[in-house]
DOTOR-387488 format. One record per residue (C-alpha): residue number from 1; residue in one letter; x, y, z. Coordinates in steps of 0.5 Angstrom, whole numbers, always signed. Layout:
<rs>
R seq type     x     y     z
R NUM    A     X     Y     Z
...
</rs>
This chain:
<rs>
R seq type     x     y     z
R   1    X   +67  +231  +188
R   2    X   +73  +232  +193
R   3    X   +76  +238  +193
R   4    X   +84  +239  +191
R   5    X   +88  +241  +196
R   6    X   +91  +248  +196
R   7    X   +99  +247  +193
R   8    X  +100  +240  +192
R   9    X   +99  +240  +185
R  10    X   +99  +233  +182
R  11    X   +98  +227  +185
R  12    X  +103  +223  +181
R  13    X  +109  +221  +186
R  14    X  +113  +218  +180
R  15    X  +113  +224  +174
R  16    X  +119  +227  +177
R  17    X  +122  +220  +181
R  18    X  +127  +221  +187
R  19    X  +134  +221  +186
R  20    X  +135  +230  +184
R  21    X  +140  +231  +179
R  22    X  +145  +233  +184
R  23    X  +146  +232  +192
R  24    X  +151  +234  +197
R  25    X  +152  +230  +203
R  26    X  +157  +236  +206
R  27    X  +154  +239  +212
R  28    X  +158  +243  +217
R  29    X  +161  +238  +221
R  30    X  +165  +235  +215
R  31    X  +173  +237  +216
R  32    X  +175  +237  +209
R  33    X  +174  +238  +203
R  34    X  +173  +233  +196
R  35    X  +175  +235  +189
R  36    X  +175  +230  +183
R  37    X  +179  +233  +177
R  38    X  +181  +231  +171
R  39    X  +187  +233  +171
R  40    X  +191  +234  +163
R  41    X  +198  +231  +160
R  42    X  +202  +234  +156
R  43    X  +199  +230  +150
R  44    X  +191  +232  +152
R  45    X  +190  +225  +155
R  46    X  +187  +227  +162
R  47    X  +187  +223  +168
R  48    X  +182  +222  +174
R  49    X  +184  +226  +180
R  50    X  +182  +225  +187
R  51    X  +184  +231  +192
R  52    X  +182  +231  +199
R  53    X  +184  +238  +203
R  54    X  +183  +238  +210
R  55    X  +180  +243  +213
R  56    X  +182  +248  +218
R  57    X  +190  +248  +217
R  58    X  +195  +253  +220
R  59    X  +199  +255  +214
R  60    X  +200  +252  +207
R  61    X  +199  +244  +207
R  62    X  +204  +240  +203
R  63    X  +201  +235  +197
R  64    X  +203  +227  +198
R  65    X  +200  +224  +192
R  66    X  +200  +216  +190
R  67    X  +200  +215  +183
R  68    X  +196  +207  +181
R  69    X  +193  +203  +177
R  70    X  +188  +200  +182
R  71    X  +183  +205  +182
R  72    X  +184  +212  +185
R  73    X  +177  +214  +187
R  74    X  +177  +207  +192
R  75    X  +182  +210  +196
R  76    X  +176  +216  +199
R  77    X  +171  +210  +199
R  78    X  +171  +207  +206
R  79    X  +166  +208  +213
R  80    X  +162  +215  +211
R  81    X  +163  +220  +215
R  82    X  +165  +227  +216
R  83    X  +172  +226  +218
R  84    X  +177  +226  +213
R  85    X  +181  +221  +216
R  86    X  +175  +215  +217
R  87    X  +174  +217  +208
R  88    X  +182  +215  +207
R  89    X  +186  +209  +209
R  90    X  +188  +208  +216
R  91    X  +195  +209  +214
R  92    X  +193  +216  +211
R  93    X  +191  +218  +218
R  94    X  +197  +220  +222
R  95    X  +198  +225  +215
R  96    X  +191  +229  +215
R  97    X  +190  +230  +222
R  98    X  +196  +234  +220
R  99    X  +195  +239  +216
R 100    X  +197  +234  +209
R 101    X  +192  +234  +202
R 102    X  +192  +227  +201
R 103    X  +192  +226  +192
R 104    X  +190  +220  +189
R 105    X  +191  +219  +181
R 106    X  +189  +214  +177
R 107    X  +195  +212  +172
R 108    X  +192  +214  +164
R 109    X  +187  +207  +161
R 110    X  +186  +206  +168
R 111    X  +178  +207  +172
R 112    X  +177  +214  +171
R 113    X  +183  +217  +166
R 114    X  +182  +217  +160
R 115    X  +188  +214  +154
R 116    X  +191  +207  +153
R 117    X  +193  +203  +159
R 118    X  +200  +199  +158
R 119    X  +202  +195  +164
R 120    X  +209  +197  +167
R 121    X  +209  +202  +161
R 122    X  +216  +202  +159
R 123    X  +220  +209  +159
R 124    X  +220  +213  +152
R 125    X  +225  +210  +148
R 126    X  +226  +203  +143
R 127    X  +220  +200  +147
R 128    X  +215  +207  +148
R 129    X  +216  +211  +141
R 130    X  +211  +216  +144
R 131    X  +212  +223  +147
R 132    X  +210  +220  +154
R 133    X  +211  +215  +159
R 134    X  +210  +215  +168
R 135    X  +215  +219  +168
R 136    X  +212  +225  +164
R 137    X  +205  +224  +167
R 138    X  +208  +226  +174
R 139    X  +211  +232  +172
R 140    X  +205  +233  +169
R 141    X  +201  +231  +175
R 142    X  +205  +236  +181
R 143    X  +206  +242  +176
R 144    X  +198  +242  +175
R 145    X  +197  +240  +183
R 146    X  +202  +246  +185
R 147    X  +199  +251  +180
R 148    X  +191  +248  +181
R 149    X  +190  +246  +189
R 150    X  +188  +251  +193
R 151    X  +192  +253  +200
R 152    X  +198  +248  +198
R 153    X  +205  +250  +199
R 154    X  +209  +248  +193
R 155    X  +212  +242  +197
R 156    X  +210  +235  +193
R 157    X  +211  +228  +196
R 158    X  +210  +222  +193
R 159    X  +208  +215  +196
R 160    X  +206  +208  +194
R 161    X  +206  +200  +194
R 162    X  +208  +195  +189
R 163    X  +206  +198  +183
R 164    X  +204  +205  +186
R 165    X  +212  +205  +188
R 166    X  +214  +203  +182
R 167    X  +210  +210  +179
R 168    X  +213  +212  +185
R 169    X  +221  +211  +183
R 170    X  +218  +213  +175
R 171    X  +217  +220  +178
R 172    X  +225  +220  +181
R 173    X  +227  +219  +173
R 174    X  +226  +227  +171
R 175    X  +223  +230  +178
R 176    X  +219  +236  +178
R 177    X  +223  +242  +182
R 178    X  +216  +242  +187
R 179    X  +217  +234  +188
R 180    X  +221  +234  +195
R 181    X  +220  +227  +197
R 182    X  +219  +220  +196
R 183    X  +216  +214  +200
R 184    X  +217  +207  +195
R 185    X  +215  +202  +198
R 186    X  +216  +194  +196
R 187    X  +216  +197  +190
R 188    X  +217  +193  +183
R 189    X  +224  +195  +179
R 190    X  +226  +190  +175
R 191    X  +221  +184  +173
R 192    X  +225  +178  +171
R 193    X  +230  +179  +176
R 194    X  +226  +178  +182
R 195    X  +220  +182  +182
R 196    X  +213  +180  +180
R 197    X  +214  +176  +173
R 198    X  +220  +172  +173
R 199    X  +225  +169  +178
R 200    X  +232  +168  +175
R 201    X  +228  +166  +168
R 202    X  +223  +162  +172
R 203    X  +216  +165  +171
R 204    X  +212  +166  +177
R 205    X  +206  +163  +175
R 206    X  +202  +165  +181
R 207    X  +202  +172  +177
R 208    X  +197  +170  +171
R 209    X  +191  +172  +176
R 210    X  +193  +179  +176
R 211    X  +195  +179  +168
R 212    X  +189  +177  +167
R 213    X  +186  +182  +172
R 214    X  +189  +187  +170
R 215    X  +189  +187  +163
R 216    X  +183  +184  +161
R 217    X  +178  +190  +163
R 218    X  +180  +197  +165
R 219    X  +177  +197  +171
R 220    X  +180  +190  +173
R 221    X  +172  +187  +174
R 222    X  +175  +181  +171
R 223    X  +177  +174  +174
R 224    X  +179  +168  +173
R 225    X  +175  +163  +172
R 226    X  +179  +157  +175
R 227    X  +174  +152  +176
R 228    X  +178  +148  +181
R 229    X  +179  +150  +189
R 230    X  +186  +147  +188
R 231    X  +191  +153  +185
R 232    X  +196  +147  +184
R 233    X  +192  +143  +180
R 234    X  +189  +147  +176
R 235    X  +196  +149  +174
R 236    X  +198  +142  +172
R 237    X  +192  +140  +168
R 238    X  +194  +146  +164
R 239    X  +200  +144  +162
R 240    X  +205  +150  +159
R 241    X  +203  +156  +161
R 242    X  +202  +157  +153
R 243    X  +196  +152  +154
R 244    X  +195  +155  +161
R 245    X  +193  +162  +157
R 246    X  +189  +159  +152
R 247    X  +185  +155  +156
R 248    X  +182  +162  +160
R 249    X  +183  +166  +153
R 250    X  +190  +170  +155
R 251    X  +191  +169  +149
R 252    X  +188  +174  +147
R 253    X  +191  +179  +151
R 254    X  +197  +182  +149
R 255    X  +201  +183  +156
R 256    X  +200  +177  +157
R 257    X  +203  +174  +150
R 258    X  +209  +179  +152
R 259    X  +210  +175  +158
R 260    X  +211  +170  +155
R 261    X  +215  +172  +148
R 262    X  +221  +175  +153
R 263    X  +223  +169  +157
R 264    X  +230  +171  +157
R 265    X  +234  +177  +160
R 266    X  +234  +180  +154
R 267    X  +233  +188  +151
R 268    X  +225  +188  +153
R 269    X  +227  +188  +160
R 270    X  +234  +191  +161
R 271    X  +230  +197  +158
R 272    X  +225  +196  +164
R 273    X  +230  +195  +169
R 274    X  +229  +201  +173
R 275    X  +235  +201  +177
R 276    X  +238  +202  +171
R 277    X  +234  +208  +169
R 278    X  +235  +211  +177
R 279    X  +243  +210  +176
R 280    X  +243  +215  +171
R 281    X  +237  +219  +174
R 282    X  +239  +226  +178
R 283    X  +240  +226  +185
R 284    X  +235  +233  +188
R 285    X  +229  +229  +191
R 286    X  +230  +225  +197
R 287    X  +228  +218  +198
R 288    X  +226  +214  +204
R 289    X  +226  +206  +201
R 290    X  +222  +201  +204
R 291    X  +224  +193  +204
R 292    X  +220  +187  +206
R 293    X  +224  +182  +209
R 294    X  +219  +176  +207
R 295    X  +214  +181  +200
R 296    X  +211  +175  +196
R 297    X  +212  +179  +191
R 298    X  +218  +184  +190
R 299    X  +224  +182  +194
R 300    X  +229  +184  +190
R 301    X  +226  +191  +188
R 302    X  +227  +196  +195
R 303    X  +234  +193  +195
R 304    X  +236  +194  +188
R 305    X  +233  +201  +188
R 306    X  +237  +204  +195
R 307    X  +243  +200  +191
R 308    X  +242  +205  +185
R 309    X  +240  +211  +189
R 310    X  +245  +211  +194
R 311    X  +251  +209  +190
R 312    X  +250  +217  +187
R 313    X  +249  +219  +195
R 314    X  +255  +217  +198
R 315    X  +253  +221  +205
R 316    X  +247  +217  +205
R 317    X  +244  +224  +207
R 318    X  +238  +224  +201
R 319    X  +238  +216  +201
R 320    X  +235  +212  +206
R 321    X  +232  +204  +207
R 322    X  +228  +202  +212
R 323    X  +227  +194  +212
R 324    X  +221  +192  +216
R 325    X  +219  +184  +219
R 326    X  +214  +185  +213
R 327    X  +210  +181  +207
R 328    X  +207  +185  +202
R 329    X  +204  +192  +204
R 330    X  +203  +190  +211
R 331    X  +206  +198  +212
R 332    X  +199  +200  +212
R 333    X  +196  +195  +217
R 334    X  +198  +192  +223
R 335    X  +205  +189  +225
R 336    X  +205  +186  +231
R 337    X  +206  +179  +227
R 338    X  +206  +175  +220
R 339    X  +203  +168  +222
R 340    X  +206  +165  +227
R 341    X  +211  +170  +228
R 342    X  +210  +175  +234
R 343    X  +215  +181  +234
R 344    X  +214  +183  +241
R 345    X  +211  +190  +238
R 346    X  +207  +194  +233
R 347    X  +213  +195  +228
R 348    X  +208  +198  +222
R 349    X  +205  +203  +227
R 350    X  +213  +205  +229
R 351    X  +215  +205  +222
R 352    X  +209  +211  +220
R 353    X  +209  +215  +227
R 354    X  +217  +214  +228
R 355    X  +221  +214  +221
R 356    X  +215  +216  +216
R 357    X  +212  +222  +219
R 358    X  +218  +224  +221
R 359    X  +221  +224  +213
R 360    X  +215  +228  +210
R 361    X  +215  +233  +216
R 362    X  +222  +234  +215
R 363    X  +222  +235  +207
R 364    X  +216  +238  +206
R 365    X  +214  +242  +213
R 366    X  +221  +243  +214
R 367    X  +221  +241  +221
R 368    X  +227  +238  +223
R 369    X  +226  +231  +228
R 370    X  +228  +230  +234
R 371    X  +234  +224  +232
R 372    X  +236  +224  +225
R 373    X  +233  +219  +220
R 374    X  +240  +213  +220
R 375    X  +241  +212  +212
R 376    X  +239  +205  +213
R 377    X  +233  +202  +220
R 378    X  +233  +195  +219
R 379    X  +228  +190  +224
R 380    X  +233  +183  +225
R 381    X  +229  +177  +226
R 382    X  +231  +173  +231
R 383    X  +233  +177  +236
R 384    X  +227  +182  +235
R 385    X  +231  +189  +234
R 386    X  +232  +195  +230
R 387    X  +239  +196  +228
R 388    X  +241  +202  +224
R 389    X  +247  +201  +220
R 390    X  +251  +206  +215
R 391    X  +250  +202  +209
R 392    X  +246  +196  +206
R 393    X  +248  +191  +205
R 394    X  +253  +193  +211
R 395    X  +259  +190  +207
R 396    X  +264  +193  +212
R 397    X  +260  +189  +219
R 398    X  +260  +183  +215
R 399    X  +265  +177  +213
R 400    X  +263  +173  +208
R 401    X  +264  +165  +211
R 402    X  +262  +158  +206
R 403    X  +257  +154  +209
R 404    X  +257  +147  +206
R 405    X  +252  +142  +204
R 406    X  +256  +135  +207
R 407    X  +254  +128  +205
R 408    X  +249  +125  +209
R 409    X  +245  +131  +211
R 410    X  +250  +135  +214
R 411    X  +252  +142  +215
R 412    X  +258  +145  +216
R 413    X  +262  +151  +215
R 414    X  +269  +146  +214
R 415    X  +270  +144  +207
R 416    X  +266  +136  +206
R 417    X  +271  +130  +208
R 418    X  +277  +128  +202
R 419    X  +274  +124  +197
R 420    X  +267  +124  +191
R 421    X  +261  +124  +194
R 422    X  +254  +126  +191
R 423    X  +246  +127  +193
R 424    X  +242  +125  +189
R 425    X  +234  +126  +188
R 426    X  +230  +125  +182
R 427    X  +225  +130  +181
R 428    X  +218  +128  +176
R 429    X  +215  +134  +173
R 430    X  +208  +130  +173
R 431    X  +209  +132  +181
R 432    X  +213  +138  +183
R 433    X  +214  +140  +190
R 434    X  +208  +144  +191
R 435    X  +210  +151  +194
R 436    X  +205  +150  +200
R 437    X  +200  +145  +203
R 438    X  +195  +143  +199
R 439    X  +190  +145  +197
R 440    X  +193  +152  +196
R 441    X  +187  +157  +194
R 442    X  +190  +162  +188
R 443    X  +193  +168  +191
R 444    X  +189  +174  +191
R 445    X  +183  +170  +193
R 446    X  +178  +173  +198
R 447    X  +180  +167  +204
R 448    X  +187  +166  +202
R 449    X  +193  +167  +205
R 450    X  +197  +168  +200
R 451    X  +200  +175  +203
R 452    X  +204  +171  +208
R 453    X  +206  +164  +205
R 454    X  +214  +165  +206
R 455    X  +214  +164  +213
R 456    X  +210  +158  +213
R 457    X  +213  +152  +216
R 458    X  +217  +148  +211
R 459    X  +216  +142  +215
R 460    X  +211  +139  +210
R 461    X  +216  +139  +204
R 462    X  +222  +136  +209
R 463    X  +220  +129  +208
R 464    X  +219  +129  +200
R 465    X  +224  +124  +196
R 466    X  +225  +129  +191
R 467    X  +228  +134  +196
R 468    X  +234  +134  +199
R 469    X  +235  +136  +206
R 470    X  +242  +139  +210
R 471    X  +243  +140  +217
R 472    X  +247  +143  +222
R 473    X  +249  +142  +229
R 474    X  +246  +146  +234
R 475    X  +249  +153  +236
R 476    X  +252  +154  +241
R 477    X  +252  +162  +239
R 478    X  +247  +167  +236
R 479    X  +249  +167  +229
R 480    X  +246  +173  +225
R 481    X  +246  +175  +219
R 482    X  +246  +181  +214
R 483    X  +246  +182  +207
R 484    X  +244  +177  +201
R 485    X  +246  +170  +202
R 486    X  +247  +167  +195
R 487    X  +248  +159  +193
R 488    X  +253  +155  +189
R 489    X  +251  +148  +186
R 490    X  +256  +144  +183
R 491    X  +251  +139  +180
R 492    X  +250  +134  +174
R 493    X  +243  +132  +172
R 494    X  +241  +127  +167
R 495    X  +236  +132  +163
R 496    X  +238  +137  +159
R 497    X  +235  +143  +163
R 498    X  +233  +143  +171
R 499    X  +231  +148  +176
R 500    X  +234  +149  +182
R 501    X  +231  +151  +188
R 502    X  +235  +154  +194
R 503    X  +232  +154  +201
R 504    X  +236  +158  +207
R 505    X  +232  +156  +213
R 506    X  +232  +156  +221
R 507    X  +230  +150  +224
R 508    X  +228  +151  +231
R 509    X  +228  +147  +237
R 510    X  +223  +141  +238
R 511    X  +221  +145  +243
R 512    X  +220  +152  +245
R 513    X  +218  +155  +251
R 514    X  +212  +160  +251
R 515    X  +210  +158  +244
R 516    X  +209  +151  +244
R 517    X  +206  +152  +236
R 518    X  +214  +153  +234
R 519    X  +217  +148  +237
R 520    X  +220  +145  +231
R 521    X  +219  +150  +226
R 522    X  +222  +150  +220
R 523    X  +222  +158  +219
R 524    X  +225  +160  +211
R 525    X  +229  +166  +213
R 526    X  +231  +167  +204
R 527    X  +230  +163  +199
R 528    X  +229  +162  +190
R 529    X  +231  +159  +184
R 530    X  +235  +159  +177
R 531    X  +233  +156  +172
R 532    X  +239  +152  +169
R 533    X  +239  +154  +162
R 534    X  +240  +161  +164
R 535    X  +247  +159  +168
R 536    X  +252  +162  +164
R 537    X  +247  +168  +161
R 538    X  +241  +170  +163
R 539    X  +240  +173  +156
R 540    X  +243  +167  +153
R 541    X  +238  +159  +154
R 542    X  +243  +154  +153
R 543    X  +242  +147  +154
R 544    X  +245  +143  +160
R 545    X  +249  +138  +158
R 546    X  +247  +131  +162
R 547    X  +252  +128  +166
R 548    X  +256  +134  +167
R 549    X  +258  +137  +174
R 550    X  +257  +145  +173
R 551    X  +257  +150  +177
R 552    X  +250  +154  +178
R 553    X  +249  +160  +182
R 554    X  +243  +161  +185
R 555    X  +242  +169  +188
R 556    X  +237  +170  +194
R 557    X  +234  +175  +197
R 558    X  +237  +179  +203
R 559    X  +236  +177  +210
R 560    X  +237  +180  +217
R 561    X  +236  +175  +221
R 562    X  +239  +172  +228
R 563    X  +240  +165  +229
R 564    X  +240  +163  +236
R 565    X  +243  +159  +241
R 566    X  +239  +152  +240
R 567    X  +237  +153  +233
R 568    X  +240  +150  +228
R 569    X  +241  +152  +221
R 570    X  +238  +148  +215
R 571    X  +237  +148  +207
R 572    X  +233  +144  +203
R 573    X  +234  +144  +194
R 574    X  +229  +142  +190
R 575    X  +228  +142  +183
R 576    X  +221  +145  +182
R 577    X  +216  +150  +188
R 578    X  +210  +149  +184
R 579    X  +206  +153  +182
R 580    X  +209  +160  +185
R 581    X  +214  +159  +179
R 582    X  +212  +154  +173
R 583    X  +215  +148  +172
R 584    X  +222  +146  +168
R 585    X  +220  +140  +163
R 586    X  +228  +138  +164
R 587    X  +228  +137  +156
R 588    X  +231  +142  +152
R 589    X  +227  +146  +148
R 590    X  +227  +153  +147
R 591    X  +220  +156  +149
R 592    X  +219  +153  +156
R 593    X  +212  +157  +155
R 594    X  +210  +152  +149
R 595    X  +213  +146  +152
R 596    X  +209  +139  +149
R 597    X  +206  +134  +154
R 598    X  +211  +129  +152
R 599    X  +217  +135  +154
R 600    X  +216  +133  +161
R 601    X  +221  +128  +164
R 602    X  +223  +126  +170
R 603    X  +231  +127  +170
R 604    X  +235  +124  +176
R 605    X  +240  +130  +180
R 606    X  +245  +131  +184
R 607    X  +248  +135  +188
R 608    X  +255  +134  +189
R 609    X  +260  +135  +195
R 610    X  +267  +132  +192
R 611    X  +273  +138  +196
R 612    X  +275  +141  +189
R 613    X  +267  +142  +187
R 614    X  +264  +143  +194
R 615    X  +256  +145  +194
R 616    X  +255  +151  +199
R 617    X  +252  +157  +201
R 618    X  +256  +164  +202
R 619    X  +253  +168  +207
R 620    X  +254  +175  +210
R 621    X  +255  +173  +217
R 622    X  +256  +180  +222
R 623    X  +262  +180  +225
R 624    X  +260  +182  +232
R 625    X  +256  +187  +236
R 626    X  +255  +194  +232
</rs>
């Protein structure tokens, strides 16, 4: 009989397994320390916090926290390692090298907090009867930060993108006392007007995927299950967006039915206006806004938001813009160019060592910078250049000047020869003018390229009989400009609705030395869309009235842009940029969402050029060098 050996016990390798209860991977070459809190509200919900303190810090370290609905602990989760700054994103590097706690929290409903997730939770009042909102819940978050994480300075800053920017400005609403700053970047303000949801009453059906996403599990495990690689013809099989929904079962999910039962501007989004809401707000906390000058997702959001803040700032010392050559949260990666464009430098990285870092060492350090953050740093395309200004949109630099649509193709800054004159198209909602070149993948997918769409070539559309397209001569001079263009249609349609859609676009040389792939590039600097039945009110749909010649005003995103010498200025209209925005049936009815197949017709348009009701487009041109 073999003997047992001296200690070893039970030979059962499986009785206890080999996973221990608990494991800590901290040796003592980490340089931070992690703490997972759940952090309480003033309503007992807790919310999952994520705290990252650097170790080794000379003094006191300031908090910089994000605020999100995409999942707080992902944020920690990149190469493993001892180093704080390989744990954290790139773009957190520059900060906890330096002595900052990085925080991430997870919004209430969301991954690891608890409570119910309502998405874009609108602020206590008619549409939120509760006693919490965004704005409690960060007044909650830095007064238990300040009290609760060790070795911090009482000085809190908040960060973030997108929807994290939109938390961001929620917390400028009623600030904490400790909250000292904050970095909103391309943020969402307001959703009909121009961010995420709606375009001037268009819906953006390219966000069905993120509602979907988003609200259909709290932890956004969910996609949806198209079942085609065209985008586009996955959406025009469809239908309305009502059947789109039903036949993916968004019916079933309440944001998403919301969408849907508020096409007009009406009480439900000015109460969500949040430009609205920081006009009234109290102006203790500095602010560093950040635009993007081609964000395929909030091109209206920065801008409208420094407009509101800055108008109770008139010395622009607590008010700051930075306007970068930018798509949606590129800030955080690198800048040295947007597809085909090349900036001739790292502008993101300039951004976060040069202006960012800067703005939270001055509030939250107290340490003063070498050269004053300018009220507004914007990069002019074009020429490839940063410019300061005192304002934005710099009105005192600027005149505005009327660029008209000629007949036969023209473009000119003098009024159309005397006589009537039109151009006309006809538009088929059975073939909408697609946004991209086909087949175009759903944004958001893996492979796609959905982040830098806007500066596609638009040379694939130029040749389409249902878009129009105006030509300028060629410059002789650098022609910049800065501010929002804006478009006016006088226009007739044979429908009785329509969409207009506006194009400002510079068009290049046939030939471009050093870069023969720009040759030719038709480059869209501004661009977007009104739906005719909101012309005279955005809250009010009203049916156009066939034949009539009417004025429509088409709002376009801010530009700073250069156009020069051997460039040509060029605009396309359109009545349909499918499937970015939902198509217009051209017949009246009054829930475009719902509309029957047999809704959509075709309806022949025309964009007129008679001297009495001359189409143009009005633009912020600089004066001169400044």
């Amino acid at each position: 009989m073999a003997k047992r050996r001296s200690g070893t016990g039970s030979r059962d390798v499986t009785r206890r397994g080999d996973i221990p209860r608990t494991f800590e991977t901290r040796t003592g070459e980490f340089n931070y320390t992690r703490q997972e809190s759940m952090v309480p509200m003033r309503d007992g919900t807790k919310l999952f916090t994520l705290i990252m303190i650097p170790d080794g810090a000379s003094g006191k370290m300031p908090i910089v926290l994000t605020r999100t609905p995409y999942n707080a602990k992902s944020r920690a989760a990149g190469t493993p390692s001892p180093d704080i700054a390989m744990v954290l994103p790139a773009a957190d590097e520059d900060l906890v090298r330096d002595g900052y706690i990085r925080v991430y929290q997870d919004v209430r409903g969301r991954s690891g907090s608890k409570g119910k997730y309502t998405m874009t939770m609108p602020v206590r009042g008619p549409f939120n009867e509760g006693g919490v909102d965004q704005v409690t819940d960060a007044w909650d978050t830095v007064e238990w930060l300040v009290e609760n994480v060790e070795g911090n300075n009482g000085r809190v800053g908040i960060t973030g993108t997108s929807y994290d920017g939109l938390l961001t400005l929620m917390a400028l609403i009623d600030p904490h006392p400790a909250l000292k700053a904050a970095v909103p970047v391309n943020s969402m303000v307001d959703s009909w007007l121009g961010d995420d949801f709606y375009r001037h009453g268009a819906f953006r059906t390219v966000m069905f995927q993120y509602i979907y996403r988003q609200t259909s599990t709290k932890d956004a495990s969910h996609s949806v299950p198209w079942g085609y690689r065209d985008h586009y013809q996955a959406i025009l099989e469809a239908g309305s967006l009502g059947e789109l929904g039903r036949r993916y079962g968004a019916d079933r999910l309440p944001a998403w039915k919301r969408l849907l039962e508020h096409p007009a501007y009406d009480d439900y989004w000015r109460d969500q206006a949040l430009q609205e809401h920081l006009a009234r707000a109290p102006r203790r906390v500095p602010v560093l806004s950040v635009h993007s000058l081609f964000d395929a997702e909030d091109l209206y959001g920065a801008v409208l938001s420094h407009e509101a803040m800055a108008a109770n700032d008139p010395r622009g010392a607590r008010t700051h813009l930075v306007i970068g050559p930018w798509s949606h949260a590129q800030t955080w990666s690198d800048g040295s160019a947007l597809g085909s464009l090349k900036w001739g430098e790292d502008t993101c990285l300039r951004f976060r060592r040069e202006m960012l870092k800067p703005f939270f060492d001055r509030h939250l350090k107290r340490k003063r910078p070498a050269e004053p953050l300018p009220p507004v740093t914007a990069f002019e395309t074009g020429s490839n250049r940063w410019r300061r200004y005192r304002s934005w949109p710099p009105e005192k630099e600027t005149e505005a000047r009327r660029l008209y649509l000629q007949p036969e193709g023209g473009l000119s800054f003098k009024l159309p020869r005397a006589g009537e004159s039109c151009t006309e198209y006809v538009s088929d909602p059975a073939k909408p003018v697609p946004y991209r070149v086909r087949p175009i993948v759903p944004p958001f997918a893996g492979e796609g390229t959905w982040f830098r769409w806007l500066v596609d070539d638009q040379r694939p559309f130029s040749d389409r009989t249902d878009v129009l397209v105006f030509v300028s001569e060629t410059l002789r001079e650098p022609l910049t400009l800065c501010g929002a263009p804006s478009a006016t249609l006088f226009a007739s349609t044979t429908g009785t609705d329509a969409d207009w859609v506006v194009k400002l676009i510079d068009l290049y040389p046939d030939e471009v030395p050093g870069d023969r792939d720009m040759g030719g590039y038709q480059l869209m600097i501004s661009g977007d869309i009104l739906r005719g039945r909101y012309r005279e009110s955005f809250a009010k749909a009203e049916p156009i009235p066939p034949g009539q010649v009417l004025p429509y005003h088409v709002l376009m995103p801010h530009v700073n842009h250069t156009f020069r010498p051997g460039h040509r200025l060029m605009v396309h209209v359109q009545s349909s940029w499918f499937p970015v925005c939902d198509r217009n049936p051209q017949t009246f009815v009054d829930q475009i969402a719902w509309a029957r197949p047999e809704d959509f017709q075709r309806a022949t348009h025309a964009v007129h050029h008679h001297r009495a009701s001359a189409s143009f487009l009005e633009l912020p041109v600089r004066r001169a060098e400044v």
